[in-house]
C-alpha positions in Angstrom: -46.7 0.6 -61.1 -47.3 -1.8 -58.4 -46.1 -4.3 -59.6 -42.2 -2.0 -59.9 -42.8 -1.1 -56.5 -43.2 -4.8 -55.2 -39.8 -5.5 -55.2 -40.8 -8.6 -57.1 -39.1 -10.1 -59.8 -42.0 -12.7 -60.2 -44.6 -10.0 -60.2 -42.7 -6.9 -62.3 -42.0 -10.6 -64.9 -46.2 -10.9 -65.0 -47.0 -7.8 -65.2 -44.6 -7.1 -68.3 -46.2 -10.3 -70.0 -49.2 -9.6 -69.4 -48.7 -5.9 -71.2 -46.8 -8.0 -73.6 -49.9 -10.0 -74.2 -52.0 -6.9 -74.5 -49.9 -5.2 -77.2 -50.0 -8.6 -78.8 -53.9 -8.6 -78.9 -54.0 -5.2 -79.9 -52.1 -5.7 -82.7 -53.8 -8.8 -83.8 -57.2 -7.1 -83.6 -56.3 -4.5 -85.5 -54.6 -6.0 -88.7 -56.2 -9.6 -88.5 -60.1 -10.9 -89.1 -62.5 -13.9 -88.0 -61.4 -17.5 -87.6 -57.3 -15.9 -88.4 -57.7 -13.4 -85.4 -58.9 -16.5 -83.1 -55.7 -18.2 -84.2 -53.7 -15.4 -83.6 -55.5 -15.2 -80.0 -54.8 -18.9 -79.3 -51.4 -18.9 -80.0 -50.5 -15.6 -78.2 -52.7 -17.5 -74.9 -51.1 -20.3 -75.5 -47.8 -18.8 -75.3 -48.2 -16.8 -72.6 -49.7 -20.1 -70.3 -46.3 -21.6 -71.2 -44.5 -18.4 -70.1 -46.5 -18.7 -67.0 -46.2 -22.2 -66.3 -42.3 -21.8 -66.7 -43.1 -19.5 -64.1 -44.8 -21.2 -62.0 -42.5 -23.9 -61.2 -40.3 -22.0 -59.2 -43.3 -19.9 -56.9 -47.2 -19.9 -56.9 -47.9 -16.4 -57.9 -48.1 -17.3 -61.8 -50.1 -20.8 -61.4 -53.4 -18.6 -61.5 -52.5 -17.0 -64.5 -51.1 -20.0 -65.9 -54.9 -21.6 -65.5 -56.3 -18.4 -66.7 -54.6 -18.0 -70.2 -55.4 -21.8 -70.4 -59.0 -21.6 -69.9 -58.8 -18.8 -72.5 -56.5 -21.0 -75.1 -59.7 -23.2 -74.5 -62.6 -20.6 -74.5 -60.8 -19.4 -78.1 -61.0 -22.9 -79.7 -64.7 -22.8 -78.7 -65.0 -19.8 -80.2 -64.1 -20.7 -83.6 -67.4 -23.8 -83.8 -69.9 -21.5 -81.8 -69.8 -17.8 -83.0 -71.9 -16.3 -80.4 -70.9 -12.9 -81.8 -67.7 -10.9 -82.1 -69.0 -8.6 -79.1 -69.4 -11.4 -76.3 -65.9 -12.9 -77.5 -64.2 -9.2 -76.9 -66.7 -8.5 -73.7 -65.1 -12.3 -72.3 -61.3 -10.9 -73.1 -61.5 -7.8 -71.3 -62.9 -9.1 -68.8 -60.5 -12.2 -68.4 -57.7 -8.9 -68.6 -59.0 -7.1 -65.8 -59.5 -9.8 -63.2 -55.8 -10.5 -64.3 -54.8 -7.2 -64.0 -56.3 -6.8 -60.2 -54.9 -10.1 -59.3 -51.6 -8.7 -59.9 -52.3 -5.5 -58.4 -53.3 -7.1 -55.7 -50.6 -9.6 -55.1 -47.9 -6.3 -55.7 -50.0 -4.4 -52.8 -50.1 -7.4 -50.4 -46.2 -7.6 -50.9 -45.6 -4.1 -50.8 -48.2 -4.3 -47.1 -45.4 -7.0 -45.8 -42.2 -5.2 -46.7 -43.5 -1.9 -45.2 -44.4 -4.4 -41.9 -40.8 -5.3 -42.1 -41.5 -8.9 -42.6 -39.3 -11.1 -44.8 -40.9 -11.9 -48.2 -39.4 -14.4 -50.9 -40.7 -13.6 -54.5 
């Protein structure tokens, strides 16, 4: 709701792929299993680092994210040659979501802080 309310294109745009990418992992968790689900979860990171990276060449605001989905493109592959256990790979995920989902709350709220100081903001 932030994120609507930041008068941001470039932070409404993450905030719908990173929903995007939620529904995405939802869905993949619930019809897929094993070493196909941590496909599934590498190409929907993978996709959404691209997204971001797009992004990210025009402002800053998505380079973090960028990184992040990355690291987790990364962290997946791992997970397919060391299964430490279905619970620390989803524990890892919803973790890597929240601190996501803060970070754009946060950047929304800090833009939201400026415009209501009636300073000029590009983004």
């Amino acid at each position: 709701m932030a994120a609507l309310h930041s008068r941001s294109s470039q932070v409404a745009a993450a905030a719908r792929i990173v929903f995007v990418n939620w529904l995405a992992g939802l869905q993949l968790w619930l019809i897929l299993e094993g070493a196909s689900l941590t496909f599934g979860y590498i190409v929907v990171d993978a996709v959404t680092a691209v997204l971001f990276f797009r992004m990210s060449r025009e402002r800053w605001f998505p380079a973090p994210l960028c990184f992040m989905h990355g690291v987790l493109v990364i962290y997946h592959f791992g997970t397919l040659f060391n299964t430490g256990g279905l619970f620390w790979e989803k524990f890892i995920l919803n973790r890597a979501f929240d601190v996501e989902l803060l970070y754009i709350t946060a950047c929304a709220l800090f833009r939201i802080a400026i415009i209501n100081r009636g300073g000029a903001w590009r983004a």
